[in-house]
C-alpha positions in Angstrom: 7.5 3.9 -40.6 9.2 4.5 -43.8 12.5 2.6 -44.8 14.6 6.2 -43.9 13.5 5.9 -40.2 16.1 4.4 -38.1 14.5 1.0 -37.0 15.0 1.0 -32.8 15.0 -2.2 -30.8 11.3 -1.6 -30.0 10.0 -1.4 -33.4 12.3 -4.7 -35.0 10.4 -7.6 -35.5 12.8 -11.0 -34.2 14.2 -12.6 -37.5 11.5 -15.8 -39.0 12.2 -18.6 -36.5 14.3 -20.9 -38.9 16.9 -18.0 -38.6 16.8 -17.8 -35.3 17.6 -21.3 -34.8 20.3 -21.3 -37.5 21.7 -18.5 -35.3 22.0 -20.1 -32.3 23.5 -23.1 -33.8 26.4 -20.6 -36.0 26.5 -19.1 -32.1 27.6 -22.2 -30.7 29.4 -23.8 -33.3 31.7 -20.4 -33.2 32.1 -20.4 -29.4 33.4 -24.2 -30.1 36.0 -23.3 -32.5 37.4 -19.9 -30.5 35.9 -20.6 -26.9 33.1 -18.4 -25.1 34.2 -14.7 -24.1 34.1 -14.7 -20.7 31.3 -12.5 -20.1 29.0 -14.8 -22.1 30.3 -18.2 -20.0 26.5 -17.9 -18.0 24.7 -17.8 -21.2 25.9 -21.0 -22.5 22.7 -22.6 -22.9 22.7 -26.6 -20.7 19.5 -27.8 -21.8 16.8 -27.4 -24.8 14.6 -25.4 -22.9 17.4 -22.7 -21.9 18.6 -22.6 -25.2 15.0 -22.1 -26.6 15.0 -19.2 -24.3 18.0 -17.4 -24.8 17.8 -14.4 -25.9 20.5 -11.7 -26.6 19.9 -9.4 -29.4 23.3 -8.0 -29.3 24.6 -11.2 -30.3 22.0 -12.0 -32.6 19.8 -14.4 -30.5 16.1 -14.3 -30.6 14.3 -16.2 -28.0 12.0 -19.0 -29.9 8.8 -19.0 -28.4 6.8 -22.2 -29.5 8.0 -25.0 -27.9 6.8 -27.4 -31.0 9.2 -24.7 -33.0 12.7 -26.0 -30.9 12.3 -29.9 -31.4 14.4 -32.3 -32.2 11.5 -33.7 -34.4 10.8 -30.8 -36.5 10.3 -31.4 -39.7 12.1 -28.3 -41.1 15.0 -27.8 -38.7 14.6 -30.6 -36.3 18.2 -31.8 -37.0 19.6 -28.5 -36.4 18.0 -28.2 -32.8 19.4 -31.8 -32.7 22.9 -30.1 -33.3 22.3 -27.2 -31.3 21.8 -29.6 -28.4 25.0 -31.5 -29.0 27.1 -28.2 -29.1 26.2 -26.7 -26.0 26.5 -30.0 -24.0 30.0 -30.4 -25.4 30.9 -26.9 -25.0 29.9 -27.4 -21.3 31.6 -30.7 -21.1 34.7 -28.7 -22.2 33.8 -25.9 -19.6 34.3 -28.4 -16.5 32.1 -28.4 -13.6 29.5 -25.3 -14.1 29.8 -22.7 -11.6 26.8 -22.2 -9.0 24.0 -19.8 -10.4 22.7 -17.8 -8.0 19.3 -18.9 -6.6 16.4 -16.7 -7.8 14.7 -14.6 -5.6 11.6 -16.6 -5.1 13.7 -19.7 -4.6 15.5 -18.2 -1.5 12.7 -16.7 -0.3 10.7 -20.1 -0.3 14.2 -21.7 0.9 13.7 -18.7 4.0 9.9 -19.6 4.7 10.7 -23.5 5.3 13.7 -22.3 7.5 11.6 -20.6 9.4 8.5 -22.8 9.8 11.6 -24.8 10.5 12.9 -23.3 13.5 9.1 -21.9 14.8 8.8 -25.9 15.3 11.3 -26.3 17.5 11.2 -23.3 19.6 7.4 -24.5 20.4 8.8 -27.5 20.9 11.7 -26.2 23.1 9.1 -24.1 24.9 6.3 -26.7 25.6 9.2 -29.3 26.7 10.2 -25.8 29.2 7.2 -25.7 30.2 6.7 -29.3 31.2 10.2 -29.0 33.0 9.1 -25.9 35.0 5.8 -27.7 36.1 7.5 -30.8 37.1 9.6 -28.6 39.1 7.0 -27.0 40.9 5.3 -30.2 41.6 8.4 -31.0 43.3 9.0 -28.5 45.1 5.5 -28.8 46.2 5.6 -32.1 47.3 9.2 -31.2 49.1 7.4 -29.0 51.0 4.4 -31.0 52.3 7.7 -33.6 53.1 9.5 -31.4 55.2 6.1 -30.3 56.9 4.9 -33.6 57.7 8.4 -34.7 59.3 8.3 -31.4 61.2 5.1 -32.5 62.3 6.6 -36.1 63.3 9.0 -34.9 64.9 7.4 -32.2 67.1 5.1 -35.0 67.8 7.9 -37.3 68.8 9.6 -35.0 70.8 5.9 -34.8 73.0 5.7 -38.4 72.9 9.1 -38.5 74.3 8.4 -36.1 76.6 5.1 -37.3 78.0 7.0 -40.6 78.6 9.7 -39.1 80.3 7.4 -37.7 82.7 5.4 -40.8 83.4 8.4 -42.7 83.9 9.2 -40.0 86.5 5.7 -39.9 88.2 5.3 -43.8 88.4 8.6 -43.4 90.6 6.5 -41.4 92.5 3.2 -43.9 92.9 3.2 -45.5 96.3 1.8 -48.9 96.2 -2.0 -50.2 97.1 -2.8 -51.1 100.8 -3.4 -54.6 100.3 -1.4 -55.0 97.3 0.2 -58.7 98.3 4.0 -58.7 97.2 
């Protein structure tokens, strides 16, 4: 490519790493001073990591990929990681309570499959505690039955018990006594 050519985003290398850094930290330090446009509040960086991340061209930040190149211990621009640090956590110190993020994708979708395992327990659970009911039930009902057979049974039995007495009560009124019986 020859320095005439327009350089496009694709084609621009990220500026060295120690300028990254130094922007991020010139970032912060101006979003301190003047406060954070509000269409950059979710970008404020809350930890090292997000801050090693960040990445927005537009604004000057490069993402720095090497984690040993965003320490606090770097022997080159440790101390200006260190600072980076302190500025975003004041700057959201200053920002109050941080609003909700959204949950990624994958997140809610693992949030969904629990949930769901969740609620598949307790429906078997529901439906084998159902099922016990209804076969209880039955067995009740079963044993009702047999109950209400055997006292039909007792007392169709009863009533010819009943009546066979009856009728030997009325046939020994009936029974002459034996010649030679003494009195």
């Amino acid at each position: 490519m020859s320095s005439d050519e327009p350089a496009t985003l694709f084609s621009q290398k990220p500026p060295p790493i120690k300028a990254r850094v130094l922007a991020k930290r010139d970032l912060l330090k101006q979003w301190l001073e003047k406060g954070v446009p509000s269409e950059h509040i979710q970008d404020v960086p809350r930890n090292l990591r997000e801050a090693r991340e960040w990445n927005d061209p537009p604004l000057g930040i490069h993402r720095v990929g090497s984690l040993n190149d965003f320490v606090t211990t770097h022997r080159e621009w440790g101390s200006v990681v260190a600072e980076i640090d302190s500025l975003f956590k004041e700057l959201v110190a200053r920002a109050g309570p941080e609003p909700q993020r959204k949950k990624s994708a994958s997140r809610s979708n693992d949030d969904l499959h629990k949930k769901v395992a969740e609620l598949q327990q307790l429906l078997q659970a529901v439906t084998s505690q159902w099922h016990q009911a209804r076969d209880r039930q039955e067995e009740l009902e079963t044993a009702l039955v047999k109950s209400q057979l055997y006292a039909s049974g007792l007392e169709t039995a009863l009533t010819e018990v009943k009546k066979d007495l009856a009728d030997a009560r009325k046939s020994s009124n009936n029974v002459t006594p034996l010649r030679g019986a003494r009195k």
